[in-house]
LUMGUKOL-96197 format. One line per 5 residues: for each residue z, x, y of N, C-alpha, C. Coordinates in Angstrom, 1 decimal. Each point is the difference from the previous one (the first is absolute). Last residue first. Layout:
N
Z,X,Y,Z,X,Y,Z,X,Y; ...
//
This chain:
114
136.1,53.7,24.1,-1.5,-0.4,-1.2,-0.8,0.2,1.6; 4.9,2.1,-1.3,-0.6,-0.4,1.0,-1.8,-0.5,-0.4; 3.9,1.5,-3.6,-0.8,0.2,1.1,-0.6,-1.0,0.7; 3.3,1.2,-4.5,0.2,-0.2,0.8,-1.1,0.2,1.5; -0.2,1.0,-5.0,-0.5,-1.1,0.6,0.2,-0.3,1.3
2.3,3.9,-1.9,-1.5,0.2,0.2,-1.1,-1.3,0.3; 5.0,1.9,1.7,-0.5,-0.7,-1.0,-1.0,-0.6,0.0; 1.8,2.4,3.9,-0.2,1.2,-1.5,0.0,-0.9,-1.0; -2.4,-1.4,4.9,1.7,-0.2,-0.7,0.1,1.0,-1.1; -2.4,-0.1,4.8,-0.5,-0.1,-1.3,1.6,-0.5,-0.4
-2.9,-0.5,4.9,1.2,0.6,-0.7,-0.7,0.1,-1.8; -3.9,0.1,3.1,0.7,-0.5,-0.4,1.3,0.4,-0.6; -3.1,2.1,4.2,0.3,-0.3,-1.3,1.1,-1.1,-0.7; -0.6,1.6,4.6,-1.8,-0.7,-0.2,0.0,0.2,-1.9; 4.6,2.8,2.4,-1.0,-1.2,0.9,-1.8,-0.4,-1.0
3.2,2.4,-3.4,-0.3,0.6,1.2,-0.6,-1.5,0.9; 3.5,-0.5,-4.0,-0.7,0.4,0.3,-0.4,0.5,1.3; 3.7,-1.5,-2.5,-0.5,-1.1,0.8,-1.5,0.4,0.4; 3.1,-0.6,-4.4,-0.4,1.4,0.7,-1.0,-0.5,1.2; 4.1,-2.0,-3.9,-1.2,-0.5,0.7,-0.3,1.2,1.1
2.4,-1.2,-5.3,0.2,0.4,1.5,-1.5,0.4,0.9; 1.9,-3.5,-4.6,-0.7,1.0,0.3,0.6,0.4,1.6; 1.7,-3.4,-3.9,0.6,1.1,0.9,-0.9,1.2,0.6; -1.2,-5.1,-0.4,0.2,1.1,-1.5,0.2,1.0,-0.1; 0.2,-2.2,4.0,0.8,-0.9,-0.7,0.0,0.7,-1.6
-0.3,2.5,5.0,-1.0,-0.2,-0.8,0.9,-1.2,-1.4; 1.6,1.1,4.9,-0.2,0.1,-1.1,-0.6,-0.5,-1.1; 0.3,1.0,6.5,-0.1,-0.8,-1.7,0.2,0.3,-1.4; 2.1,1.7,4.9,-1.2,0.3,-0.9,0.1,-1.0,-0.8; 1.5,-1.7,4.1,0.4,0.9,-0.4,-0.8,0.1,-1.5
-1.2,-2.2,4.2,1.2,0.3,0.0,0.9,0.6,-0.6; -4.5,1.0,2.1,0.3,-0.7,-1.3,1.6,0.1,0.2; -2.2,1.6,3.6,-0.8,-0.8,-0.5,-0.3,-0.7,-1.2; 3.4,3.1,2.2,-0.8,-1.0,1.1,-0.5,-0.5,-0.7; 3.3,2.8,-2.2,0.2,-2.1,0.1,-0.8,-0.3,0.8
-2.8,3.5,-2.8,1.9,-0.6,0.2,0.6,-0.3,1.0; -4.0,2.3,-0.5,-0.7,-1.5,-0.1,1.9,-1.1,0.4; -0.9,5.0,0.4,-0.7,-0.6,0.8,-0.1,-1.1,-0.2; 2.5,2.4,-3.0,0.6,-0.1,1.1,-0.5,-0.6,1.2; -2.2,1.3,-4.2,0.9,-1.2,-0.3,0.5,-0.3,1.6
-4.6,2.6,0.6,1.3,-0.4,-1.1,0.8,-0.4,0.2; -5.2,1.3,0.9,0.6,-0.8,0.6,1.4,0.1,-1.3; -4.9,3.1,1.8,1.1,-0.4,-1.5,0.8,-1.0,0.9; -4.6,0.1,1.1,0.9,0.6,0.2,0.8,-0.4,-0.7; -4.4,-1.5,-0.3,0.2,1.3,-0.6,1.3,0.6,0.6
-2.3,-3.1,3.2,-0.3,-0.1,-1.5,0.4,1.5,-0.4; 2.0,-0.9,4.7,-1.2,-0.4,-0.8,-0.3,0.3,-1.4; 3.5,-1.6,4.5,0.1,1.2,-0.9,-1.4,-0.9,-0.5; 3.3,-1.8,3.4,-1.7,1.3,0.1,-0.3,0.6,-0.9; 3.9,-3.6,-0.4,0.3,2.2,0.7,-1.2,0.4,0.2
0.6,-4.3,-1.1,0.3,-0.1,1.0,0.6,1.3,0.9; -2.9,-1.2,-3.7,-0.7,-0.3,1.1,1.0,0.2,1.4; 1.3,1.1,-4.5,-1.3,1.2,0.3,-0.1,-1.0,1.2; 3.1,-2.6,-2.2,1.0,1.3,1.0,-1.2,0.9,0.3; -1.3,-4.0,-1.7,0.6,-0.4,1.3,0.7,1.9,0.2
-1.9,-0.3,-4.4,-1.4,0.1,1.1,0.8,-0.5,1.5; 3.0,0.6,-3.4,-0.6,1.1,-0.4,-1.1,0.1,1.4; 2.2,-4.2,-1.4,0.7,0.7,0.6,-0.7,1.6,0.3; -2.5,-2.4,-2.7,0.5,-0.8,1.2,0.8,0.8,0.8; -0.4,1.0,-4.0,-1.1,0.7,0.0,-0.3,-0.5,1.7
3.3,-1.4,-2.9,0.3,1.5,0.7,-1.0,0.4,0.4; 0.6,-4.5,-2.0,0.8,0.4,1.3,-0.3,1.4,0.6; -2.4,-1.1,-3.5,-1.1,-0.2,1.3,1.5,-0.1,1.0; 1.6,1.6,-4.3,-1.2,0.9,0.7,-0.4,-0.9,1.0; 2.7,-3.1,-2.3,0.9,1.4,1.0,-1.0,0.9,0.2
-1.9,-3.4,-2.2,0.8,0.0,1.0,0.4,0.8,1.1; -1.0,1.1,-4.5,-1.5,-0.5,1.1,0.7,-0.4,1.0; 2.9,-0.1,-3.1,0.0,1.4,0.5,-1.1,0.6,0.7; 0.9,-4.8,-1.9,0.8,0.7,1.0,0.0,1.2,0.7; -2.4,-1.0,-3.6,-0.7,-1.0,1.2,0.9,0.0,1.3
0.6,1.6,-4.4,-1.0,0.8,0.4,-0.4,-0.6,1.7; 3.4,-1.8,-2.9,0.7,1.1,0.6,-1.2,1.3,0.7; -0.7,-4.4,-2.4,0.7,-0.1,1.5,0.6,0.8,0.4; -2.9,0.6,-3.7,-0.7,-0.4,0.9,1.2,-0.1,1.1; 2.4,0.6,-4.0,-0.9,1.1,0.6,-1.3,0.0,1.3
2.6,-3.6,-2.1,0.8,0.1,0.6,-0.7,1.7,1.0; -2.5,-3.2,-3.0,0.2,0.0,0.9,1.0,0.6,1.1; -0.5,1.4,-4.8,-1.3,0.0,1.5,0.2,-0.6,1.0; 3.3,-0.8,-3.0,-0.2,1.7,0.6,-1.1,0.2,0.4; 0.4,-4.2,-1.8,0.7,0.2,1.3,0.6,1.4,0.1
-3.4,-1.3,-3.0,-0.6,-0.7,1.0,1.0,0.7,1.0; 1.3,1.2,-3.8,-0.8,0.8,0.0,-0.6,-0.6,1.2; 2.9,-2.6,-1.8,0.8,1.1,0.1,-1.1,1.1,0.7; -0.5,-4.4,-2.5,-0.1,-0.2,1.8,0.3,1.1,0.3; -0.6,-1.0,-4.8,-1.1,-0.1,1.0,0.3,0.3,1.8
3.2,0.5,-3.6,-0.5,1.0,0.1,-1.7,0.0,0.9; 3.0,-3.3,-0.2,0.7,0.9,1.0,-0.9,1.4,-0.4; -0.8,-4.3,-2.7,0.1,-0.1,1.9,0.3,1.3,0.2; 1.4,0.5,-4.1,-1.5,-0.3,0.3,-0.6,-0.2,1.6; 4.4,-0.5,-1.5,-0.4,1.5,-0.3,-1.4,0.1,0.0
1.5,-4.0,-0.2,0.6,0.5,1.2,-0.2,1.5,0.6; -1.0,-2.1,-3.9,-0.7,-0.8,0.9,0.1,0.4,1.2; 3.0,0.6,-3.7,-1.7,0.7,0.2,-0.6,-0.4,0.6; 4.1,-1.7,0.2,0.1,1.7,0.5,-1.2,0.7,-0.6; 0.3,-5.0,-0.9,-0.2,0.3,1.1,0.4,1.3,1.1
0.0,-0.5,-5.3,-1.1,0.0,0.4,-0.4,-0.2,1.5; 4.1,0.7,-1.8,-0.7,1.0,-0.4,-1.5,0.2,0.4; 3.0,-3.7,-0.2,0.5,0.8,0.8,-1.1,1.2,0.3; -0.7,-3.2,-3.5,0.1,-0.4,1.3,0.1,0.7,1.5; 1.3,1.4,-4.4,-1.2,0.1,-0.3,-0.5,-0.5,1.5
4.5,-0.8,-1.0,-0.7,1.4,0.3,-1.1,0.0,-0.3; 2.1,-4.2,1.5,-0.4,0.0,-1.1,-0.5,1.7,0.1; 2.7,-3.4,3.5,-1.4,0.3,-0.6,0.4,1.1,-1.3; 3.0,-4.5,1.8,-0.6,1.2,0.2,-1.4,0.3,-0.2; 3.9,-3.8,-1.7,-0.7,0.2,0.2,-0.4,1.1,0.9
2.1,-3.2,-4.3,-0.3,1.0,0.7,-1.1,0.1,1.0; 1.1,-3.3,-3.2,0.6,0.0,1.0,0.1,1.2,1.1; -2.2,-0.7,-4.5,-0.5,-0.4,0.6,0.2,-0.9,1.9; 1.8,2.9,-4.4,-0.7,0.7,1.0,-0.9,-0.7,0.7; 2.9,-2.0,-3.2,0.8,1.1,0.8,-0.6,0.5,0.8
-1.2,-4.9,-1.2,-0.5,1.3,-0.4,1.1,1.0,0.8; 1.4,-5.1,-0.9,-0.6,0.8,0.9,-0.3,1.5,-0.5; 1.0,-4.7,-1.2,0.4,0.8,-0.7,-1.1,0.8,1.2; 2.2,-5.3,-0.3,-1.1,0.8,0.4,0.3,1.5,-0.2
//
């Protein structure tokens, strides 16, 4: 019985190869753009977050100083009584707490309170 040299072999084949790193390169360029969106929503959604923490913290320390709409309120009033400690914005924005009966803001421009 006389056996083919190349028919003992066995592997894949470059062409083979080549075509499941197209495939692959493919997948990836479909999902790549989904998961920087999504990753950007959860950094928008965090930072929603962190505004209604502050905006919470913000309205317990106006009710619990008498204070009324339009007073400035800062970092030091909210720090450690009413937040434990400042939040950070996740897409490095910084957060401005505003006057009593306004909304904080963030300096990244999606970033808001709806």
């Amino acid at each position: 019985m006389k056996l083919d040299r190349f028919a003992s072999r066995k592997g894949f084949t470059l062409i083979e190869i080549m075509i499941v790193i197209l495939v692959l390169v493919a997948l990836i360029g479909i999902a790549w753009p989904n998961w920087m969106k999504a990753r950007e929503l959860a950094r928008t959604r965090a930072c929603v977050s962190n505004l209604r923490e502050i905006e919470t913290a913000k309205e317990h320390w106006a009710m619990e100083q008498k204070k009324s709409v339009g007073e400035e309120v800062a970092l030091s009033d909210l720090v450690p009584a009413f937040i434990k400690s400042w939040p950070a914005c996740p897409s490095g924005g910084t957060y401005d707490p505003q006057p009593v009966g306004t909304d904080p803001t963030c300096t990244e421009p999606d970033h808001k309170l709806p």
